[in-house]
C-alpha positions in Angstrom: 0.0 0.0 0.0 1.5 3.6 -0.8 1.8 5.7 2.3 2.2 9.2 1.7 3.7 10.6 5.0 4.1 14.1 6.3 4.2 16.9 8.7 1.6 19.2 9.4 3.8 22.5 8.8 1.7 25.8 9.4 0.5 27.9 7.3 1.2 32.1 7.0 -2.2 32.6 7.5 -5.3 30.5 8.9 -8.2 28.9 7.1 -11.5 29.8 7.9 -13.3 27.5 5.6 -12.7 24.8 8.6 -15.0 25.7 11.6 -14.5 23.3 14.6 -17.8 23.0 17.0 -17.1 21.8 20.8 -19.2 21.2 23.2 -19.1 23.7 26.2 -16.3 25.7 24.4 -17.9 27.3 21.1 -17.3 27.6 18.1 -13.8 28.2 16.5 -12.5 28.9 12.5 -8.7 30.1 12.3 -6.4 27.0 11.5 -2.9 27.2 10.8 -2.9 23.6 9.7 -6.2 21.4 9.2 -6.0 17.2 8.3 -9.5 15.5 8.4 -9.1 12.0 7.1 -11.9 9.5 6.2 -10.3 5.5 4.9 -12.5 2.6 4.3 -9.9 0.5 5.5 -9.7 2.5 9.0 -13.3 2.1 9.2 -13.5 5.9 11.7 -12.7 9.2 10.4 -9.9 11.3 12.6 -9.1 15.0 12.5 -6.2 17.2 13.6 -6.2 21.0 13.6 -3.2 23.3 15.0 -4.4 26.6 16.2 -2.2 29.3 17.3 -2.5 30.2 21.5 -3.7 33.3 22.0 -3.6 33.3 25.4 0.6 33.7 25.5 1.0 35.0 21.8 -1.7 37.4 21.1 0.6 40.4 20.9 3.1 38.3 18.7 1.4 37.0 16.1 -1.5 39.1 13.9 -3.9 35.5 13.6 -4.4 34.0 16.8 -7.7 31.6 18.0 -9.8 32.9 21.1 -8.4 32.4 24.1 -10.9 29.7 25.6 -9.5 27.0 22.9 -5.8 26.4 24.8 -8.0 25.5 28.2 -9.2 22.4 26.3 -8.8 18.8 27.7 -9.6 15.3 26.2 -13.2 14.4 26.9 -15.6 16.9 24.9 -17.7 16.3 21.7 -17.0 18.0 18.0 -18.4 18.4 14.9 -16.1 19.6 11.6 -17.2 21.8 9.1 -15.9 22.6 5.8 -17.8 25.4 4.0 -20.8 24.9 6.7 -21.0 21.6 4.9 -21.0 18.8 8.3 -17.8 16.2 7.6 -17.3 14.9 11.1 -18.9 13.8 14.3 -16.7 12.7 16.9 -14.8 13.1 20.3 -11.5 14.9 21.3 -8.9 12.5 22.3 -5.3 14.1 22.6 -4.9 18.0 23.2 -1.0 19.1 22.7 -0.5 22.7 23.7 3.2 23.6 22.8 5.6 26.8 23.5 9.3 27.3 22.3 10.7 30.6 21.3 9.3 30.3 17.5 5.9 29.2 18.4 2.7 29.0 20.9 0.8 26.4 19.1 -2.1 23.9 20.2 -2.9 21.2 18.4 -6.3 19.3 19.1 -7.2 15.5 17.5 -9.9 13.2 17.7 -12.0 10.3 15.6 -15.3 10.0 14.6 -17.8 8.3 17.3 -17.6 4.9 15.3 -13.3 5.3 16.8 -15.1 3.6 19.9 -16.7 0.6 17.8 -12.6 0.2 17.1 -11.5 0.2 21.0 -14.4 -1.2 23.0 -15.6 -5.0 23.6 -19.2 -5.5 21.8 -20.5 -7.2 24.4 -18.7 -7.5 28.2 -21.7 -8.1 29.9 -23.5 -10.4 27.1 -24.7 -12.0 25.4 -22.8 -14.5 24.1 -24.6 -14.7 20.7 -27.8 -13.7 19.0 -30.4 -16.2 17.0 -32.2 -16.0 14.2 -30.9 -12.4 13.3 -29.8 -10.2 10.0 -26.6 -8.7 9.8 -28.1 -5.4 9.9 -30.2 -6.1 13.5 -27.2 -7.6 14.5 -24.9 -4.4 14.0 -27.6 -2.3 15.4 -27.9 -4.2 19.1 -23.7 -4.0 18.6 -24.0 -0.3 18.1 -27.0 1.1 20.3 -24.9 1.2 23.4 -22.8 3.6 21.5 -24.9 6.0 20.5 -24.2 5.1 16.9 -27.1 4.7 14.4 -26.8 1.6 11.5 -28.5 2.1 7.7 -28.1 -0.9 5.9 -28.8 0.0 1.6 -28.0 -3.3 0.3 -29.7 -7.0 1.1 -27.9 -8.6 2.9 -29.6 -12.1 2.7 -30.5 -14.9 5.0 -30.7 -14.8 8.9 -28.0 -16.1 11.0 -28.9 -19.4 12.9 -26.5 -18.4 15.4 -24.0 -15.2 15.4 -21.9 -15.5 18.2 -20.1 -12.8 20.4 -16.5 -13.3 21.8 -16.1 -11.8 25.1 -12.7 -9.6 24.1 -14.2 -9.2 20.9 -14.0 -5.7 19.8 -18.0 -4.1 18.4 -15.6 -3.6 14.9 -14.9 -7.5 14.7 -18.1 -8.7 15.7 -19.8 -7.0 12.9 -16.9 -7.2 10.2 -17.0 -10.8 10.8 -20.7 -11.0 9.6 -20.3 -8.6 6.7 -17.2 -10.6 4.9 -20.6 -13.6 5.0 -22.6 -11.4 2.9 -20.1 -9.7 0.9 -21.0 -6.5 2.0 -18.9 -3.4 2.9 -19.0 -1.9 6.6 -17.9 1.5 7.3 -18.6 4.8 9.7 -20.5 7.7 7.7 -18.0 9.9 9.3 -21.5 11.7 11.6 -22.1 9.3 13.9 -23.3 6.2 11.9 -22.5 3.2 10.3 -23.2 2.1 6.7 -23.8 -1.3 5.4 -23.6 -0.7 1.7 -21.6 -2.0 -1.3 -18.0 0.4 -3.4 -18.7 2.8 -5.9 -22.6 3.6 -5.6 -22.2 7.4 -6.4 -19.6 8.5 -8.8 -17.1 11.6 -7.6 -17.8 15.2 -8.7 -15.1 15.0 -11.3 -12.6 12.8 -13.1 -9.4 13.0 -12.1 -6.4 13.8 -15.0 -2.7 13.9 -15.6 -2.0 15.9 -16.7 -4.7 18.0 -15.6 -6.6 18.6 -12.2 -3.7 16.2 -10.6 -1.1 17.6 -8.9 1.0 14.4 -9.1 0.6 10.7 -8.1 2.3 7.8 -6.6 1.3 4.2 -7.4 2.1 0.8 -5.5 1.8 -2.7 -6.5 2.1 -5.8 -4.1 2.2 -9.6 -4.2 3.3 -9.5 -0.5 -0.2 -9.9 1.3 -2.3 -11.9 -2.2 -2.9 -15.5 -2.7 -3.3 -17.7 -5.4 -6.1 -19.8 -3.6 -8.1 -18.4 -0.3 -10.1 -21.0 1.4 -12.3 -21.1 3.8 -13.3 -23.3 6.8 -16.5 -23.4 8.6 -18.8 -25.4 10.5 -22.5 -25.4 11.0 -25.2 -26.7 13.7 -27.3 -30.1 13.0 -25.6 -31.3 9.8 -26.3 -28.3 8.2 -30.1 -29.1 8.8 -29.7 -32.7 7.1 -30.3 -34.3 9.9 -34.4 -36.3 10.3 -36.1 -36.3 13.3 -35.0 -35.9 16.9 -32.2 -38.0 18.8 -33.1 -41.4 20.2 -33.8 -40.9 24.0 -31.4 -42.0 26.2 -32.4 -45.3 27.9 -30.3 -45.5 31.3 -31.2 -48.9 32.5 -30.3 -50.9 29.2 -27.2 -52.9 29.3 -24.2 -51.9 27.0 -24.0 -54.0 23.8 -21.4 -56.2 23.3 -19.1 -56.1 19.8 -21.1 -59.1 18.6 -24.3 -57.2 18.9 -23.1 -54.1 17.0 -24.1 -53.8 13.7 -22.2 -51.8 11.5 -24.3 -48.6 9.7 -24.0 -47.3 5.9 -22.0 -44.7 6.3 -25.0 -42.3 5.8 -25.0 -40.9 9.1 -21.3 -39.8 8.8 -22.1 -38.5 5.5 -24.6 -36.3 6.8 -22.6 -35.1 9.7 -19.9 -33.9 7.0 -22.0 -31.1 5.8 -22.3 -29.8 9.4 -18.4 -29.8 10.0 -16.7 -29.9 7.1 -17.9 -26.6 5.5 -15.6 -25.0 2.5 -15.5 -22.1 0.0 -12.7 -21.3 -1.8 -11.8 -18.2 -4.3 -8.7 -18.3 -6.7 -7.0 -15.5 -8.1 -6.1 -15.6 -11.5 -3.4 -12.7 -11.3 -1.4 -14.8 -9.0 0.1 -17.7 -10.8 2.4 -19.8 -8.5 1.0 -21.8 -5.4 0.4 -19.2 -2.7 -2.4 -20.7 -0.5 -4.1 -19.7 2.6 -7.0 -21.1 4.9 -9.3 -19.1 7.2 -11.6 -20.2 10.1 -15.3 -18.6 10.0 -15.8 -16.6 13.2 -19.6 -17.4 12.4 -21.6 -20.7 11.8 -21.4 -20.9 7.8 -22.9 -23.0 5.2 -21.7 -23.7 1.7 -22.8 -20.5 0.0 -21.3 -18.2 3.3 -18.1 -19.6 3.4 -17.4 -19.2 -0.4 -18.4 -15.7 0.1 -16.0 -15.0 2.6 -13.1 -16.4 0.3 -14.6 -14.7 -1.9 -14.8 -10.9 0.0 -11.3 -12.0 1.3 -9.6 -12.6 -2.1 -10.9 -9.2 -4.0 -10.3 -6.8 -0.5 -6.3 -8.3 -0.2 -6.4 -7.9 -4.1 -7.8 -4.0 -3.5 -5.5 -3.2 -0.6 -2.6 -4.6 -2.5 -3.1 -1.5 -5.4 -2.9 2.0 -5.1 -2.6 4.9 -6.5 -2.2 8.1 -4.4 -3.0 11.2 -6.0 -3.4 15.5 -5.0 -5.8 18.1 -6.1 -6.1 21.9 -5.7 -8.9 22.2 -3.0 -11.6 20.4 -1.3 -14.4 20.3 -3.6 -14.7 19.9 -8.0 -17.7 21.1 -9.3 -19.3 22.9 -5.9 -18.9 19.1 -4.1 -16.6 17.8 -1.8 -14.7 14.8 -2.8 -15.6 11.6 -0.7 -14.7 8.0 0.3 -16.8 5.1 -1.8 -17.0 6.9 -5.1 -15.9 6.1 -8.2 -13.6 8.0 -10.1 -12.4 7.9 -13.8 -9.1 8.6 -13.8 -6.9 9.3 -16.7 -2.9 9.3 -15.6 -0.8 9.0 -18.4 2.4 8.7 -16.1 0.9 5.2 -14.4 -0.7 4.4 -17.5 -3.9 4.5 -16.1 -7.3 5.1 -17.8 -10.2 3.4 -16.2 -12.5 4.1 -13.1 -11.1 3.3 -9.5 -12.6 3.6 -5.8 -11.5 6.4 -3.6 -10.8 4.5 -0.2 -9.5 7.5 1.4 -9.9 11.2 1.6 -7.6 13.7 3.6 -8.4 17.2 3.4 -5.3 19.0 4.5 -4.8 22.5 4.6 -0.8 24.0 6.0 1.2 25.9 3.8 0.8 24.3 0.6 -2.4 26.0 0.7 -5.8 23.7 0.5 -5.5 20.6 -1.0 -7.5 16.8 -1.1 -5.2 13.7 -0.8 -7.1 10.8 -2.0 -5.9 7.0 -2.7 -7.7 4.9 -5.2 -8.1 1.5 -5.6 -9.5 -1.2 -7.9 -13.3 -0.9 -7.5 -14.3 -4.8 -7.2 -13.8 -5.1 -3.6 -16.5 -5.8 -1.2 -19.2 -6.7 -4.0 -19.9 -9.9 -6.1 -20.4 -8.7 -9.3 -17.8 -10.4 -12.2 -14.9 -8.2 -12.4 -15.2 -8.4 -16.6 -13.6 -5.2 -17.7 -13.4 -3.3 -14.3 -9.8 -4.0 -13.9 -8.4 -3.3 -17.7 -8.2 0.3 -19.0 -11.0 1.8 -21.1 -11.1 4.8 -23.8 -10.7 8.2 -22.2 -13.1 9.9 -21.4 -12.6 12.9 -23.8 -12.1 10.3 -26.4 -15.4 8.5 -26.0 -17.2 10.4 -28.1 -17.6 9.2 -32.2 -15.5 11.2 -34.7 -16.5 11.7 -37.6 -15.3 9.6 -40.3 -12.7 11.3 -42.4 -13.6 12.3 -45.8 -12.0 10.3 -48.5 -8.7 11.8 -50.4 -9.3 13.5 -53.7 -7.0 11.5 -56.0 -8.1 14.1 -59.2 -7.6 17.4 -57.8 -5.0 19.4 -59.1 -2.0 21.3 -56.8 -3.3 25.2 -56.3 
C-alpha cells in the first residue's frame, strides 16, 4: 500500500473554511494547519487541527484563535465543518499545547464516534450470541450502546442461525465478521453512523487527469499480502439441517452392547454429519500464478454458500489493498462538491498508465502551507461486492475520447496542386 507521509507544517495565515464546533467551548474557525481524514480501510474518520494560543501570543502574532480553545482537555464532543457543509462527528482525544521561542501552538485531535466501535468490547456483559438475526439487527444491538445509528442500503440475505459474540471481541470485529458472509462493505458515515452498503454507488464530482486537475501521483503494487487460492473453513449446527427427526432418547437402564451385537451402519450418518463440520468455500485469483495458499476459520456458523463468500470478500479486499494509487488536487471540492470516500472516479494518468474508473478508499483534506488541497488514494473498484470483475480491472477509452469522430472524408486522388 503507498503511504504518503508528512508533517503538518503551518501555514502564513489560517483557514477559515474549517469551523470546529465543541461542546461547552464554542465555536472556532482560524487553522494554521487542518488534516481531516476518512479511509475505508480504518473504518473511523480522525481529524487534527493546530491553532495558534492566544492566550501567550496574542501580541506576537497578527492570527491568533480565542483564548478559551488552549484551556481544552480530552473528553468533549465535535463536529467539523468545511464550508458549513458537516464532515465529522466525533470526540476529542489528545490535546498538545506547545511553547518554544518560535511558536505557541495547540494542536487538538480526535476520531469520529464509530473510533469507539474500534477500542471497546461489543458485548462485556452479554450476550454471548444472538439467533435468528440479519446482519443489519445484528450491527444495530452491537452499536445502540454507542450511540451510533446503522442504515443498511443493500440486502444482505438470510438470517443467521446463530452469530456469536466473543467476550474480548471488539464491536468492529463482531460486525466485520458478519459482513465478509454477505459480501457487504461496513464503514462509519463519518457523523455518527455506520453504513452497510456495497463500493462505488455514487460516482465523484469530477474525473481525475494527468495531466490536468492532478497535482501528481504515486502508485504501488504488491504480491506481499495476495494468494493464489483463499479457502475457507467453517462449521455449522445439526448437519447443516440434514439431519431427520430428533435424537433417540437415552435409555439409562439398558445394558451396553457387546461387539457381537453391534451392527455396523451405511456410512450415511457420517455423510450427513460432514455437511455440518466440514464446510468449505474457496476463491482463486487468477493474477497470482504460482502456489500461494491460505486457509481461514469462519468466526460465524457458515454453510456452503457463506463460506465461499467469505473467500470470496477476502480474495478481492487483499487484491484491492494490494493496489494503489495516491493522488493531490487543488482544494476540497470539483464542481461545488466535496470529494468523498466510496465513489468512483475515472481517472486518466498517463504517467501510471492509467485510464479506467477506481474507488476512492481514502480522503484527507489537508490545509498548512501548501495551501488547501485533497489527498485521496484509489483502488481497484471490485472489492466488497460480487459482481464479475469483466472489464473493471483493464483500462477503457478516455473519457474525452469516447465520443464518435466523424469519419474522415476520402482523399481527392483528381484534384490538381493550387
Amino acid at each position: 500500500m503507498a503511504v504518503i507521509s508528512r508533517e503538518l507544517v503551518p501555514a502564513a495565515e489560517p483557514t477559515r473554511r474549517v469551523r470546529l464546533e465543541i461542546d461547552g467551548a464554542g465555536s472556532f474557525d482560524s487553522f494554521v494547519s487542518v488534516e481531516i481524514v476518512r479511509d475505508l480501510r480504518d473504518f473511523s474518520g480522525s481529524f487534527t487541527v493546530v491553532a495558534r494560543d492566544a492566550t501567550r501570543s496574542i501580541a506576537t502574532f497578527d492570527w491568533a484563535s480565542p483564548p478559551p480553545i488552549v484551556r481544552l482537555r480530552p473528553g468533549p464532543g465535535a463536529r467539523l465543518y468545511i464550508d458549513d457543509e458537516l464532515v465529522l462527528t466525533g470526540w476529542i482525544e489528545r490535546v498538545r499545547p506547545v511553547i518554544d521561542e518560535i511558536r505557541a501552538e495547540v494542536t487538538i485531535s480526535g476520531r469520529d464516534k464509530a473510533g469507539d466501535l474500534v477500542d471497546c468490547a461489543a458485548a462485556p456483559s452479554g450476550p454471548g450470541e444472538f439467533r435468528q438475526v440479519k446482519l443489519e439487527d445484528a450491527a444495530k444491538r452491537i452499536c445502540a450502546p454507542f450511540g451510533l445509528s446503522v442504515r443498511c442500503e443493500i440486502d444482505t440475505g438470510r438470517p443467521f442461525d446463530r452469530y456469536p459474540l466473543e467476550l474480548a471481541e471488539t464491536g468492529l470485529a463482531a460486525i466485520e465478521k458478519g459482513a465478509r458472509q454477505r459480501h457487504a462493505l461496513m464503514t462509519s458515515d463519518g457523523t455518527g453512523g455506520v453504513v452497510i452498503t456495497r463500493t462505488g454507488a455514487t460516482r465523484a464530482p469530477a474525473d481525475l487527469t494527468l495531466p490536468g486537475n492532478m497535482k501528481g501521483s504515486q502508485a504501488e503494487y504488491s504480491h506481499e499480502a495476495r494468494y493464489s487460492v483463499t479457502v475457507v473453513h467453517a462449521q455449522a449446527e445439526r448437519a447443516g439441517g440434514r439431519r431427520s427427526g430428533r435424537p433417540a432418547p437415552l435409555d439409562v437402564t439398558a445394558e451396553p452392547l457387546s461387539i457381537g451385537e453391534r451392527t455396523a451402519g451405511d456410512g450415511s450418518a457420517t455423510e450427513r454429519e460432514r455437511f455440518g463440520t466440514a464446510v468449505k468455500g474457496s476463491a482463486e485469483d487468477p493474477e497470482i500464478t504460482r502456489y500461494r495458499p491460505i486457509v481461514h476459520l469462519a468466526k460465524t456458523q457458515a454453510d456452503a454458500q457463506a463460506a465461499a463468500d467469505e473467500a470470496d470478500w477476502r480474495m478481492r479486499t487483499a487484491r484491492a489493498e494490494a493496489e494503489e494509487l495516491v493522488t493531490w488536487v487543488h482544494g476540497f471540492r470539483a464542481n461545488g462538491k466535496l470529494w468523498k470516500v466510496n465513489q468512483l472516479a475515472f481517472v486518466s494518468d498517463a504517467y501510471q498508465g492509467i485510464e479506467r474508473d477506481l474507488l476512492i478508499a481514502r480522503t484527507v483534506y489537508r490545509y498548512d502551507e501548501q495551501g488547501e488541497l485533497t489527498e485521496m488514494a484509489l483502488s481497484s473498484p471490485e472489492a466488497f461486492d460480487e459482481r464479475p470483475v469483466d472489464r473493471r480491472r483493464t483500462n477503457q477509452k478516455s473519457r474525452s475520447n469516447t465520443k464518435a469522430k466523424p469519419a474522415p472524408k476520402a482523399l481527392d486522388t483528381t484534384a490538381y496542386e493550387l
